[in-house]
C-alpha positions in Angstrom: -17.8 4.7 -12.1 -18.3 2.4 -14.8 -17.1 -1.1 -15.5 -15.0 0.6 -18.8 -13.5 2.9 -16.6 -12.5 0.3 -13.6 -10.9 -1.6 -16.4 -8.9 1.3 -18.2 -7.4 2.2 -14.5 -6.2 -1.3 -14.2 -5.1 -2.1 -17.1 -2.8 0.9 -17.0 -1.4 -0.3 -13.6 -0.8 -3.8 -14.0 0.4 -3.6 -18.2 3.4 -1.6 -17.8 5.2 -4.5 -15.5 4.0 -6.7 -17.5 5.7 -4.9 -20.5 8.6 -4.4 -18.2 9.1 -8.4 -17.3 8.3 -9.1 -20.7 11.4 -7.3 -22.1 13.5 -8.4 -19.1 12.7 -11.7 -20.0 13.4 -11.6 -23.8 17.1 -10.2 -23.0 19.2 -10.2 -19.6 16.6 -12.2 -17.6 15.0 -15.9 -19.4 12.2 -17.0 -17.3 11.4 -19.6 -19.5 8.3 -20.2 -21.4 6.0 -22.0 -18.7 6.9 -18.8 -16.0 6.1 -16.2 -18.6 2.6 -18.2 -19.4 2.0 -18.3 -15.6 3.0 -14.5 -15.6 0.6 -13.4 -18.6 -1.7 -15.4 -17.0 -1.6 -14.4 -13.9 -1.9 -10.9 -15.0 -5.2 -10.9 -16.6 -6.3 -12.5 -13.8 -5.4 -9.5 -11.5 -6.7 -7.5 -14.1 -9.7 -8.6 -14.2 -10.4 -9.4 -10.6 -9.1 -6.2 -9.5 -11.5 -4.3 -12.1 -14.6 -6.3 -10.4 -13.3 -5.9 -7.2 -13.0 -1.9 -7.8 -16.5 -2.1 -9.1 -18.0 -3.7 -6.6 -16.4 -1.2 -3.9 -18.1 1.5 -6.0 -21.4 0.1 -6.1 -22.2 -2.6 -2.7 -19.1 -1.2 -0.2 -18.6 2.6 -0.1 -22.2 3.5 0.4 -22.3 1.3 3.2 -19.1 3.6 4.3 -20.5 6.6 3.7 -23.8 6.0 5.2 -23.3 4.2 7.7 -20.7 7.5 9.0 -23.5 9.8 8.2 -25.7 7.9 10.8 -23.1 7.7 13.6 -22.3 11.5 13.2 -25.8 12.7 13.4 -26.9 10.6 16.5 -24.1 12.4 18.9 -23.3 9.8 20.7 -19.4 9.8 20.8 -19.1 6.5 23.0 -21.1 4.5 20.1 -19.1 6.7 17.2 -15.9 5.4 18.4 -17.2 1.8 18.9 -18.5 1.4 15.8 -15.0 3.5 14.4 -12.8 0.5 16.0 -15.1 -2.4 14.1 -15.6 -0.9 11.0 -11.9 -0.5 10.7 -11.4 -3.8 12.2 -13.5 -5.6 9.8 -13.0 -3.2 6.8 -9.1 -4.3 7.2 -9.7 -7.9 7.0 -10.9 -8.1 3.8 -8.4 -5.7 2.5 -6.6 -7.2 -0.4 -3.3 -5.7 0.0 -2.9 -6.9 3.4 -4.1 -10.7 2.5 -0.9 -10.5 -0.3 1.5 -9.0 2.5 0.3 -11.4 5.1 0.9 -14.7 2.5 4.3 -13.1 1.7 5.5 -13.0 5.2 4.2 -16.1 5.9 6.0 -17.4 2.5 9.6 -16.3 4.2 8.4 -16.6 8.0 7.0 -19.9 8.1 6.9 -19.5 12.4 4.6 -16.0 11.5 1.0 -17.0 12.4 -1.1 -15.2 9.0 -4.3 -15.0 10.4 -2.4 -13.7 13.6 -0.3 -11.3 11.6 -3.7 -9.7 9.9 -5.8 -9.8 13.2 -2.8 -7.5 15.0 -2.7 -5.3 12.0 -7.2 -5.0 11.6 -7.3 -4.1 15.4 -4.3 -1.7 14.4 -6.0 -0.3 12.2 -9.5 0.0 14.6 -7.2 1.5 17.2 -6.1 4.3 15.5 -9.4 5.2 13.5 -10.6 5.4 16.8 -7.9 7.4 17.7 -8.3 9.5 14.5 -12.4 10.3 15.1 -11.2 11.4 18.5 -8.8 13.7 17.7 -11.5 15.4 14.9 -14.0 15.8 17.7 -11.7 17.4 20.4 -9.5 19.8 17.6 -6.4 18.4 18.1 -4.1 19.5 15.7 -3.1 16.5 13.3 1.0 17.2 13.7 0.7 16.7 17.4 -0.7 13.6 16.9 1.6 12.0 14.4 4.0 12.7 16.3 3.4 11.7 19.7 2.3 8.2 17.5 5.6 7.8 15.6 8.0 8.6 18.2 6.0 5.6 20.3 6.2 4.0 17.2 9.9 4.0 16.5 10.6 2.8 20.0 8.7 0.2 19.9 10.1 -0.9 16.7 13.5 -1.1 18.0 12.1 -3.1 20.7 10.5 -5.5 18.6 12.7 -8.1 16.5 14.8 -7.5 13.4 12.0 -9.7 11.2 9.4 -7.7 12.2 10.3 -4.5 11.9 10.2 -4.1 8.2 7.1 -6.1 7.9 5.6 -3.9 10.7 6.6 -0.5 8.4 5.0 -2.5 5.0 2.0 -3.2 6.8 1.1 0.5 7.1 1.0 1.4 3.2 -0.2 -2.2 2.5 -3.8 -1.5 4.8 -4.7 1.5 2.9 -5.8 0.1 -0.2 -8.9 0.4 -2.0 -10.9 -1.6 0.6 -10.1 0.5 3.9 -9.7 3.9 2.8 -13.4 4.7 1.1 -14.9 3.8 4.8 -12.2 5.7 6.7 -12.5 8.9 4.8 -16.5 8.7 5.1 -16.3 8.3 8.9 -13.7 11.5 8.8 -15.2 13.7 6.1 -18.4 12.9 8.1 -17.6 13.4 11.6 -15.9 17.0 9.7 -19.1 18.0 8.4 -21.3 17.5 11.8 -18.7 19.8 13.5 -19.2 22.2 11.0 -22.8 22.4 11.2 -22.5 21.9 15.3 -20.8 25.6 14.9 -17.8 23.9 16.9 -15.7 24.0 14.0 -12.8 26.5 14.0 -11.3 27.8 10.4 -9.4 24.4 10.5 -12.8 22.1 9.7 -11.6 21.9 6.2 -8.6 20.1 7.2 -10.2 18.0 9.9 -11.7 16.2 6.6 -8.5 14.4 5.6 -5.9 13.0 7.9 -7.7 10.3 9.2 -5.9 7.7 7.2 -2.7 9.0 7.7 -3.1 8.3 11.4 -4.8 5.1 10.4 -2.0 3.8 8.8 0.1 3.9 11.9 -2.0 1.5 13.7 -0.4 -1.5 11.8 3.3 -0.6 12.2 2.4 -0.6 16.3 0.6 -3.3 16.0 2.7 -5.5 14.6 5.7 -4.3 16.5 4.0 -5.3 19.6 3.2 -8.9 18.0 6.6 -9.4 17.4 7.3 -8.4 21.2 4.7 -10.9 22.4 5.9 -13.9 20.0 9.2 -13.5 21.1 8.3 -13.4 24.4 6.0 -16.8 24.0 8.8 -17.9 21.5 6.8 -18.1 18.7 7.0 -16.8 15.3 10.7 -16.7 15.4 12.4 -17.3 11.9 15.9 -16.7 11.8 17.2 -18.1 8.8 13.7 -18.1 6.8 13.0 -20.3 4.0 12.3 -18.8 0.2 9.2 -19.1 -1.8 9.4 -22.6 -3.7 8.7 -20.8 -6.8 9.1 -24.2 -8.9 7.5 -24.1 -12.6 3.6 -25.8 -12.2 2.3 -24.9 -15.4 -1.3 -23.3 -16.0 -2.6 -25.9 -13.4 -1.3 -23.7 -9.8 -4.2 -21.7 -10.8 -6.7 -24.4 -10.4 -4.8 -26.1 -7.6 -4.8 -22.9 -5.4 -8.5 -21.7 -5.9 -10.0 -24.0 -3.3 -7.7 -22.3 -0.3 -8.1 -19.1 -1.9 -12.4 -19.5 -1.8 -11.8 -20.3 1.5 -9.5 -17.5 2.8 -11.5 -14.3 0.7 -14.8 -16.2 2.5 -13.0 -16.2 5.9 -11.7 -12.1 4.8 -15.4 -10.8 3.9 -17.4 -12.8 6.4 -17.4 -10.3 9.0 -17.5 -7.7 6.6 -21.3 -8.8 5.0 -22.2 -9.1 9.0 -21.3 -5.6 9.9 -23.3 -4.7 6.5 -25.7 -6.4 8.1 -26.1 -5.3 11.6 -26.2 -1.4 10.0 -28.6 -1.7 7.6 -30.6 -3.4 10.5 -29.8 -1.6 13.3 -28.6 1.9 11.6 -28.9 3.0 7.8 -32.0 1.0 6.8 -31.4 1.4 3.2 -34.6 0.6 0.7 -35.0 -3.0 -0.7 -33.7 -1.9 -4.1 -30.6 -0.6 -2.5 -29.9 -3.8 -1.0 -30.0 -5.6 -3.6 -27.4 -3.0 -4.9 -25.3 -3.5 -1.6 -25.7 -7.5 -2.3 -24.3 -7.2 -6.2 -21.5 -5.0 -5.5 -20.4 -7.9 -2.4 -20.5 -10.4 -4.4 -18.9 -8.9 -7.4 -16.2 -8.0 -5.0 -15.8 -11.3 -3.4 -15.4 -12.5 -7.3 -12.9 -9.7 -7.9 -10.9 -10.6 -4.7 -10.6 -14.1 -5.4 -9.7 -13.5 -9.0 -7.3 -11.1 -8.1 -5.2 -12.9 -5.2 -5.8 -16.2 -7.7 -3.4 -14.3 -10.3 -1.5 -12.6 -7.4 -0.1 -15.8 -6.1 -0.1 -18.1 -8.9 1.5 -15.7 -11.4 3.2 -12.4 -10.3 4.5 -13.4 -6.8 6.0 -16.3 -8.3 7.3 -14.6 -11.5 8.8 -11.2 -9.2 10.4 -13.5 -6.5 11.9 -15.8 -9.8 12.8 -12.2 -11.8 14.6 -11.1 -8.4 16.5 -14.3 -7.9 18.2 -13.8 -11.5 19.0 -10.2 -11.7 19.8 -11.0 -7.8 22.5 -14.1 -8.9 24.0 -11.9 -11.9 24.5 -8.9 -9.5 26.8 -10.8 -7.0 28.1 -13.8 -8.9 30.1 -11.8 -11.9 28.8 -13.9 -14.5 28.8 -12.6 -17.6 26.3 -10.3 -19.2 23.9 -12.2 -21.4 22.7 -10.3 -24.3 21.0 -12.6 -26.8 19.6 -16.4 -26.1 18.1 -19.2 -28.2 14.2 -20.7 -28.4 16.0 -23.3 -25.6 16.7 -20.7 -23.4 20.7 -21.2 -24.2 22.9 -18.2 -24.8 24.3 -17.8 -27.7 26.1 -14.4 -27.3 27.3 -12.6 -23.7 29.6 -9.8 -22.8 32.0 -9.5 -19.8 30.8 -6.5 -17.4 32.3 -5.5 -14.2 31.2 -6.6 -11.0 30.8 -2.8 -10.0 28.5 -2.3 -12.8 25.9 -5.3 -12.4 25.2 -4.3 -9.1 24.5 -0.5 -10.6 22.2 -2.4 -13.1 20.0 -4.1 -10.6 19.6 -0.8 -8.7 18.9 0.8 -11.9 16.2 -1.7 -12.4 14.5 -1.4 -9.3 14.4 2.5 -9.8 13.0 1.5 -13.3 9.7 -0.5 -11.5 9.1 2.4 -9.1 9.1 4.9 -11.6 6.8 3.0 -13.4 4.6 1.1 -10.7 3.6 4.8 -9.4 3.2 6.3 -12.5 0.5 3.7 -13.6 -1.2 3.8 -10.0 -4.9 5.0 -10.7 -4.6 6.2 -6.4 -1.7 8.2 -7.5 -3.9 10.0 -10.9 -6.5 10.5 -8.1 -4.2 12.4 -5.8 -2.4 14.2 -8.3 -5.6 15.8 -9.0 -6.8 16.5 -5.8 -3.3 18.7 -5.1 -3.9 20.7 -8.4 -7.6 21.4 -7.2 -6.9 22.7 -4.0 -3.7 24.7 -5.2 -5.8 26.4 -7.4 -4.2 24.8 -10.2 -1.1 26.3 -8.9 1.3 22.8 -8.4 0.6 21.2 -11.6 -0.6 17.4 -11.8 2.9 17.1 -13.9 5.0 18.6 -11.4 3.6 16.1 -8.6 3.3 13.2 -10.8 7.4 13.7 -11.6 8.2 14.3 -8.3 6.6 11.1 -6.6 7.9 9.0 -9.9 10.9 10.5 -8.6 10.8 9.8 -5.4 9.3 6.6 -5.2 12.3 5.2 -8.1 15.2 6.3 -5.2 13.1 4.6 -2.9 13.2 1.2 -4.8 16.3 1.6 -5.6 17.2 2.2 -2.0 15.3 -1.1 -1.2 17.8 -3.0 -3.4 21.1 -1.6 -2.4 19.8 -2.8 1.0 19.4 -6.4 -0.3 22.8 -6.3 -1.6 24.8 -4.4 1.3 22.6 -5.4 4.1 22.2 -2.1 5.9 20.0 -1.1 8.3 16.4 0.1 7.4 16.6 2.6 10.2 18.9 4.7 8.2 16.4 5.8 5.6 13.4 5.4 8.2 14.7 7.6 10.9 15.5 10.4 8.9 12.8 10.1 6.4 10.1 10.3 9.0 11.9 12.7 11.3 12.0 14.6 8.0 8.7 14.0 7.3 7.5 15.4 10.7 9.7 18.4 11.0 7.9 19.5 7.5 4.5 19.7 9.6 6.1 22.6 11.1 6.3 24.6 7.6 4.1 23.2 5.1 0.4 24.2 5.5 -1.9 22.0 7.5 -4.4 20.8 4.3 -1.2 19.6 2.8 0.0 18.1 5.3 -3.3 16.4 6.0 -3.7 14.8 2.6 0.4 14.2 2.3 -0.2 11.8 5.5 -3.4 10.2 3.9 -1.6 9.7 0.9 1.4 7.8 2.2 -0.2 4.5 0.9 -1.5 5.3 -2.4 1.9 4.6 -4.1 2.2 1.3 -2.3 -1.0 -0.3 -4.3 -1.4 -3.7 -5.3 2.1 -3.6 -8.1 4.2 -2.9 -5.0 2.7 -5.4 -2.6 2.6 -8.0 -5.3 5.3 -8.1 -7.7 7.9 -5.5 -6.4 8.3 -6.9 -2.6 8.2 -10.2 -4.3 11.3 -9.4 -6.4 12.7 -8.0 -3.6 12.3 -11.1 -1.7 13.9 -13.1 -4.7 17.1 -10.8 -4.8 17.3 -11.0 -1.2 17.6 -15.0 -0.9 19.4 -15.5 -4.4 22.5 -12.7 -3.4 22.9 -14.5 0.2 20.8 -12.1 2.1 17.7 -12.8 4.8 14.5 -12.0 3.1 12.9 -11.8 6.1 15.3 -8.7 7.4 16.8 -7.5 4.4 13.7 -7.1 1.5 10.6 -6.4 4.1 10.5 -2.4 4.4 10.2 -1.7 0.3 6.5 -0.8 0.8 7.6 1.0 4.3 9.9 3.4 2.0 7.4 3.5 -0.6 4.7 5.0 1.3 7.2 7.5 2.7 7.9 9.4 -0.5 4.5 10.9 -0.8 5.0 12.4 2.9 7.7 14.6 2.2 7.1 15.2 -1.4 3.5 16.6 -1.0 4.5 18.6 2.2 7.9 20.2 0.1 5.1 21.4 -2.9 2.7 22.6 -0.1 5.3 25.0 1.0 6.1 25.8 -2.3 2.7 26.3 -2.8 2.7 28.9 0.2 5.5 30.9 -0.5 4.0 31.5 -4.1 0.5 32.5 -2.5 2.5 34.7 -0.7 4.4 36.2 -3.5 1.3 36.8 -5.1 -0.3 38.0 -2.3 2.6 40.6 -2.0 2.9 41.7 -5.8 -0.9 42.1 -5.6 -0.5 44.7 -2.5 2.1 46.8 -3.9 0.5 46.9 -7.5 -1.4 50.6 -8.2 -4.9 50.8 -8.2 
C-alpha cells in the first residue's frame, strides 16, 4: 500500500474530529486560541505519524509476521509454535501504539498505576492467549467454547479485582488490537489454518479456524489486568481512590518540543524488543535476503518515526484538547449555566439563551453519540471490515447496511459512556448483558461470522477512541464531580462490544436469507 493511500485513510480518520472540535469550539464550547493551535497541531502530527507508522507496518513489520508464522507452522514442532506464539505477542504488544496512549491515560488519573507495569500485564496477556488461540486451531476446538469458558473466568475475576481497574482492564482489550498486533496475530492463525489444511487434519471448519484468533487475543488483557489490580491491592500499591485530573494547562506550541525527549525514550523502550525478536528470526528462522533486510530495516525505522510523531501529537494536542472539550460540555451539563450561543474574538459572550437543566444533559449525550458515529465511520479498520463481510456474504449484507449498523451502534455506546459519567452507574449493566448477549449469539449466528465478529471487536476502538474520545470522557468525568478513574474508563470496553453483536445479528440474517434462497430455489420448476 502506498504512502498516498496510508495518508488518505488517515486523514479521513483523524479530520472529521478535528472538524467536529473545530465547530464545538466556534459556538457552545471556546477553547481558546492557544488550545485550538495545540489541537490543529497536534493533529497533523498524528496524521502524519500515524501515516508513516501504517507504512512502515506494511513494508518492515508484517512480513516479518507473516514469515516468520509460515516458518513455525511448517517445522511441526508445537512446543516451539506456542513459544514463539507467547513472545511474538508479548513483544508485538509492547510497541503497540494504542496501548502506550491507554497506559499514559491511566497513569494521567491513577498516579499509584505503575505504566510500564500496566503494559507488561497486558503484553503477557496478550502472549497468553495467542498461545491459547494457536492451541485451540491445532486441537479443533470450536471457537464459542472457548470464549466462553474465557469470559465467564473473566467476569469473575473482574468483580474480584478493584473498581479502578475494571474499566481500564475492559479498554485494554480493544486498545491491544491496533494496527501493530493484529497483522502478526492473524499471520500466526491464517498460517497455522493453512498447515492443517494441507496436513489433511482439517475438518469443513478450516476456513473458520483462519480468523478468531484475535478475538481470543483480546481477552488476554482484560484478565490480565484484572489480576494486576488483585495483586496491587494485595501489595497495596496502585491504589487511587480519589485520582487526580490531567493538568491540561495552556503551554503553547512549545509542549511539543518539551515532551519529545520522554517520548524518544518511551517508543525506544516500546520497539526495542521488537527489532531483537526481528532479529533472532531472521537469524535463527526466516533468513530473509540482504535486500529484504534492508526493507525490514526502512519500514522499522519509518515506524519508530511514525510512532513518535504520532504519540508526540497524541499527548501534546488531542488528549489535552478532548480531556479540556469534556471538562466544558461536562460543567454546562451539571451546572445550569446558561447556553452560550455566540462569543467575541476575547472569548467573552456576547449573546446566551436559558435551557433547561434536563436538556443540557441530553445535549452532552447527544454529543458523545455525535463522535461515535463519526469516529467509526472514518476508521480505515472499520472500511476494511465492512468489506470483508460483503465478500464473504456474497455481496449479500451490503458494506452500507454494516457500516450504518456499527455507526449505529457504536453512537449508543458513546452515548451510554456519558450518561455513565453523569449518573454514575455501574459498567456491569451494559457489560454483563452485552457480552452474555454477545455469547448466546454464537449459538445462532454461523461460525465464520462469529469468528470475524470476535476479531473485529477492536477495530472500532482505533486510535480516535483511545485518544480523543476516552480523553473527553475523562474531562466530563472530573469536571461534573465524578471519578475518572471509575466512571469514564470502560468507553473503549463498550466500544469494542458493538461490532460483536452487530456482525453476529447480520450473520444470522445472512443465514436465514441463504436459506430462503436455498428454499425458493428447490421448489422452483425445472
Amino acid at each position: 500500500m502506498n504512502l498516498y493511500q496510508k495518508l488518505r485513510e488517515t486523514v479521513s480518520s483523524v479530520a472529521p474530529i478535528m472538524v467536529l472540535v473545530a465547530a464545538l469550539s466556534l459556538t457552545i464550547a471556546p477553547l481558546g486560541s492557544g488550545m485550538i493551535a495545540r489541537f490543529l497541531t497536534g493533529g497533523v502530527l498524528v496524521i502524519i505519524g500515524l501515516t508513516l507508522f501504517l507504512l512502515g507496518v506494511d513494508i518492515g513489520i508484517l512480513p516479518i509476521g507473516e514469515r516468520a508464522g509460515a516458518a513455525l507452522t511448517s517445522k511441526r514442532n508445537l512446543a516451539l509454535l506456542l513459544a514463539s506464539s507467547f513472545f511474538i505477542g508479548f513483544m508485538i504488544t509492547i510497541a503497540e501504539p494504542d496501548v502506550q496512549v491507554l497506559a499514559d491515560q491511566v497513569k494521567a488519573i491513577a498516579p499509584g498505576i505503575s505504566k510500564w507495569g500496566l503494559i507488561l500485564f497486558i503484553a503477557a496477556g496478550i502472549g497468553l492467549f495467542v498461545t491459547l488461540g494457536i492451541l485451540r486451531t491445532v486441537l479443533s476446538i470450536p471457537l464459542k467454547t472457548i470464549l466462553i469458558i474465557a469470559y465467564v473466568a473473566v467476569f469473575i475475576l473482574a468483580f474480584l479485582s478493584p473498581k479502578t481497574f475494571q474499566g481500564v482492564a475492559f479498554d485494554s482489550g480493544g486498545a491491544t488490537t491496533g494496527p501493530m498486533t493484529v497483522p502478526f496475530i492473524m499471520a500466526l492463525g491464517v498460517g497455522v489454518a493453512a498447515v492443517r489444511s494441507k496436513s489433511g487434519s482439517a475438518s469443513a471448519s478450516t476456513s473458520d479456524d483462519s480468523f478468531g484468533l484475535t478475538g481470543i487475543a483480546s481477552v488476554g488483557p482484560i484478565a490480565a489486568v484484572c489480576m494486576y489490580g488483585i495483586l496491587s491491592a494485595q501489595t497495596g500499591e496502585g491504589s487511587a481512590d480519589t485520582p487526580e485530573a490531567m493538568e491540561q494547562t495552556a503551554e503553547g506550541l512549545s509542549v511539543f518540543i518539551r515532551i519529545l525527549p520522554h517520548i524518544f525514550r518511551e517508543v525506544v523502550s516500546a520497539l526495542a524488543p521488537l527489532v531483537t525478536l526481528a532479529a533472532v528470526f531472521q537469524i535463527f528462522l526466516i533468513k530473509m535476503p540482504p535486500f529484504q533486510v534492508i526493507r525490514m530495516i526502512r519500514g522499522l525505522l519509518l515506524s519508530f518515526l511514525g510512532l513518535v510523531l504520532f504519540l508526540t501529537g497524541a499527548q501534546g494536542g488531542f488528549m489535552p484538547t478532548g480531556t479540556r472539550l469534556g471538562e466544558i460540555l461536562g460543567e454546562f451539563a451539571v451546572s445550569g449555566d446558561k447556553f452560550v450561543r455566540v462569543f467575541n474574538e476575547a472569548g467573552e459572550i456576547t449573546s446566551s439563551l436559558d435551557i433547561p437543566g434536563g436538556v443540557q444533559i441530553a445535549f452532552l449525550i447527544a454529543v458523545g453519540c455525535v463522535f461515535g458515529a463519526v469516529v467509526v465511520s472514518a476508521e480505515p479498520a472499520v472500511w476494511v471490515l465492512t468489506d470483508q463481510v460483503e465478500n464473504i456474504s456474497g455481496g449479500t449484507i451490503k458494506r452500507k447496511v454494516m457500516l450504518a449498523a456499527l455507526s449505529a451502534g457504536v453512537a449508543i455506546s458513546i452515548g451510554i459512556s456519558m450518561a455513565r459519567v453523569l449518573f454514575g452507574f455501574s459498567l456491569w449493566y451494559i457489560l454483563v448483558p452485552g457480552y452474555a448477549l454477545a455469547l448466546a449469539l454464537t449459538f445462532f449466528c454461523p461460525n465464520l461470522f462469529t469468528a470475524i465478529a470476535f476479531d473485529s471487536g477492536g477495530v472500532a476502538s482505533g486510535p480516535m477512541t483511545s485518544t480523543f474520545v476516552l480523553s473527553f470522557t475523562l474531562g466530563s468525568s472530573a469536571a461534573s464531580g465524578g471519578n475518572p478513574a471509575v466512571d469514564a474508563f470502560g468507553v473503549i470496553a463498550l466500544v469494542a462490544m458493538t461490532p460483536l453483536i452487530a456482525i453476529q445479528v447480520l450473520g444470522i440474517f445472512f443465514r436465514i436469507k441463504s436459506g430462503t434462497s436455498a428454499k425458493k430455489s428447490r421448489e422452483e420448476p425445472k
